[in-house]
N, C-alpha and C positions, 0 to 999 in steps of 0.2 A: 504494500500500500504506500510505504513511504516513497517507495523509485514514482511509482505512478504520481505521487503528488512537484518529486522534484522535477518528473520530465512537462508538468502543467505550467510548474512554476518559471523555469527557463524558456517554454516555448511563448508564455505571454510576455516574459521580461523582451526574447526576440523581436516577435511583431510590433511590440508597444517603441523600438527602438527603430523601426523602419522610417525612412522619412525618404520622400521623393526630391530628389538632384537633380539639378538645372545646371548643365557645363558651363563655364562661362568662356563662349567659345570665342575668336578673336574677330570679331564682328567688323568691319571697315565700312564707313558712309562713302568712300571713293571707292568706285567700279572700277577695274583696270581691265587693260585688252588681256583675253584670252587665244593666242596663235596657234591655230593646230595645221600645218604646214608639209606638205608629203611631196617631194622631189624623187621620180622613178625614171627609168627605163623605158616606160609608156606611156606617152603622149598622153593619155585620157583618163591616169591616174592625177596628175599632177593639179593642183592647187594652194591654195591657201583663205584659208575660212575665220575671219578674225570678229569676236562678239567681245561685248563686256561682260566680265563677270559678276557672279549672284553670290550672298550670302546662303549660307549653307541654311539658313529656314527658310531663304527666299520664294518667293510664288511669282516675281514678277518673269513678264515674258522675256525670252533671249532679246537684246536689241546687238543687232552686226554693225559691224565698224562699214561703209562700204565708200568711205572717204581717202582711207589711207594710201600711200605710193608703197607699193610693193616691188621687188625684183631680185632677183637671182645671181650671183656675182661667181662666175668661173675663177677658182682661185690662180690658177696659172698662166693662163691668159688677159684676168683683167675684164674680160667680155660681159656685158650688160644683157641680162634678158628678164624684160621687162613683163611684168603683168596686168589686166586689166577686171575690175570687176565687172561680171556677169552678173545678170539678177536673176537667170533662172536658176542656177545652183547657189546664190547666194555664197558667190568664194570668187575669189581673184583667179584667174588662169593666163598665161603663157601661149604663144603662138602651140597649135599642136603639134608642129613638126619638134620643138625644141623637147630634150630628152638627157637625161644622166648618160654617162659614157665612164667605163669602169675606170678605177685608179683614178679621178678627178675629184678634186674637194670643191664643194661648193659650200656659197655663202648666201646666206635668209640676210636681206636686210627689208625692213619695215619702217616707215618714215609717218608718224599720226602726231596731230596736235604739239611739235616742236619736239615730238620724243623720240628717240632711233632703238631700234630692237634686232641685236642679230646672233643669229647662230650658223654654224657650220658642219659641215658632214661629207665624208669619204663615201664614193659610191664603189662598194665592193661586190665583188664575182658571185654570181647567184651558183646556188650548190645546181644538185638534179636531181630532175622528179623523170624515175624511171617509168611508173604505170599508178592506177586510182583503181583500188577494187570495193566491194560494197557485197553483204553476205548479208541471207535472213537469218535473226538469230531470235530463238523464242522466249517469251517473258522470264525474267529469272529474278530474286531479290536485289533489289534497287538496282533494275534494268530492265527498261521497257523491251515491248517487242517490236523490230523494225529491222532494217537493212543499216547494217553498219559501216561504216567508209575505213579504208584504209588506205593510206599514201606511202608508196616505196619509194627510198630513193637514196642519192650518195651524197656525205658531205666529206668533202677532200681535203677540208683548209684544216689547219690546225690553231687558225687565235681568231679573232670574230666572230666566234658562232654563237648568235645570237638571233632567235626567227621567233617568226610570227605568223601562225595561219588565220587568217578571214573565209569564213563560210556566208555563203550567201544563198539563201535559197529559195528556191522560186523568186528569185528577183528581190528578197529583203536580206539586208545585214542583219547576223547573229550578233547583237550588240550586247548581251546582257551580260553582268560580272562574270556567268562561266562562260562564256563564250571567247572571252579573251585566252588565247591558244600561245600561251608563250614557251618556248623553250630555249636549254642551253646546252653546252659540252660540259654540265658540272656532274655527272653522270653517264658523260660516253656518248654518243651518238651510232651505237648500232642499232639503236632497236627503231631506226630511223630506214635501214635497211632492210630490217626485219619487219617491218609493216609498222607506222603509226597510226592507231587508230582513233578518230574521232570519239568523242566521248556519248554521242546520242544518238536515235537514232530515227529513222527517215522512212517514209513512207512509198510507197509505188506508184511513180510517175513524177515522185520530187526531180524537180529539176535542181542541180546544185554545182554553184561555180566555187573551185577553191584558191586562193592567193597566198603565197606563201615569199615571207619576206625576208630578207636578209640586214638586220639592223648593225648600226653604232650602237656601242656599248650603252651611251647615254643616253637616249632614244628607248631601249632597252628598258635599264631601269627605271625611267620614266612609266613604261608602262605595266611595269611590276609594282609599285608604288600604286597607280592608279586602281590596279586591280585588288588589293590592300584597302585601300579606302572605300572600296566595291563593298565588302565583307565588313565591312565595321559596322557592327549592329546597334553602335551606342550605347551597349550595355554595362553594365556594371565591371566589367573585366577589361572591356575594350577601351585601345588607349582616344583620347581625344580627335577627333579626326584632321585632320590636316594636308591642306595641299602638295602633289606630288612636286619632286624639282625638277625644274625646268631646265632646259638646254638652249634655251635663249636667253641670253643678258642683254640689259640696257644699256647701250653704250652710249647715250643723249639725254638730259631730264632726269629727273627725278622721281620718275612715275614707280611702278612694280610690274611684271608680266608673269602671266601663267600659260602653259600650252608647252608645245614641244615641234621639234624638227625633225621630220623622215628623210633621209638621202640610204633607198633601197631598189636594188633589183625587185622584180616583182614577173613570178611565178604562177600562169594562173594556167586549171583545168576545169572544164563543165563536164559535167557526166550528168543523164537522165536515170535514174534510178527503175531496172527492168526485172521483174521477177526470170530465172532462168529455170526453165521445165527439163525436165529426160526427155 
């Protein structure tokens, strides 16, 4: 009787001791630009998409920057290639013919309200994507049932291995925290040859296009960072949330910048997903 009275006593001393927390998070009344900027190999990847940023309780709408002088500075050359806002993708873009070319660094510069924002990035050697395979596999605990993707393929370099697959399907980005598909060399890259398999799985007649990228290190962690902030449930154990680091500095003003810079090869396959009969 007496345990029972002490486990009454300690669980209301508990609850009576609960009190609801408010983070006090680092709130800013000044919006800054947020630059999310991707320099590829492919003409029709290439952009730069620059908004002000929101407070993290914010509800107000995205407002884009679609003021600013944007352009692309070939570090060896010196060569200008300049960009122009479009409004129907809402992002700056580049003549289409202009495109990364391996071994060349290139340079983000950004010119808004008297500020300069820039960053740089190495366009390096895309690995190989041997074959895309896709198998039915039946419901099993926590795994649905559905056709599964697999990508073969070779990575030959020994330092930059750092990628990034984008799934698209039927025509929408896989946007959501698990969908960000990052991997590294900090556990070997053969099971890259030995088939990596997407983690979900797809239905008959998806149509599904795959991009697979080859990042800077920086770049990288950026979006390992991002994906961290993805996952933070603001729970009691979770630390404070906080913005990832950027790979753009300001070298003008006194503003602050958020966002980051891609200079990647870019890797893409579609496959329709077909049931195969005997």
């Amino acid at each position: 009787m007496r345990k029972s009275w002490t486990f009454l006593l300690l669980s209301l001393l508990y609850f009576s001791c609960q009190e609801e927390v408010f983070l006090p998070l680092d709130q800013k009344d000044q919006r800054i630009p947020v630059i999310e900027a991707l320099w590829t190999d492919q003409g029709i990847y290439n952009e730069v998409k620059i908004a002000l940023s929101k407070n993290y309780y914010d509800s107000l709408d995205q407002e884009i920057i679609k003021d600013a002088q944007v352009f692309v500075r070939v570090k060896s050359s010196g060569r200008i290639i300049p960009f122009r806002y479009i409004d129907s993708s809402n992002s700056y873009r580049p003549n289409p013919s202009e495109r990364a070319r391996v071994g060349e660094t290139y340079e983000l510069n950004v010119l808004w309200q008297d500020q300069v924002y820039q960053s740089s990035g190495v366009m390096l050697e895309a690995p190989i994507v041997d074959s895309v395979t896709w198998k039915f596999e039946e419901e099993r605990l926590f795994r649905e049932e559905g056709y599964y993707i697999k990508v073969y393929g070779k990575i030959p370099f020994t330092e930059n291995n750092n990628y990034r697959i984008r799934v698209i399907e039927n025509d929408t980005l896989k946007n959501q925290r698990e969908d960000y598909l990052l991997f590294d060399d900090t556990f070997g890259l053969r099971f890259f040859e030995e088939g990596l398999e997407l983690g979900y799985a797809f239905q008959e007649n998806d149509r599904v296009r795959l991009e697979l990228y080859r990042l800077n290190r920086d770049a990288f962690d950026y979006l390992n960072q991002l994906v961290n902030l993805l996952f933070n449930d603001g729970g009691l154990f979770s630390p404070p949330p906080q913005n990832p680091e950027s790979n753009i500095k300001v070298v003008q003003g006194d503003s602050q910048v958020l966002g980051y810079f891609v200079v990647s090869p870019v890797l893409s396959r579609t496959i329709v997903i077909q049931a195969k009969y005997d």
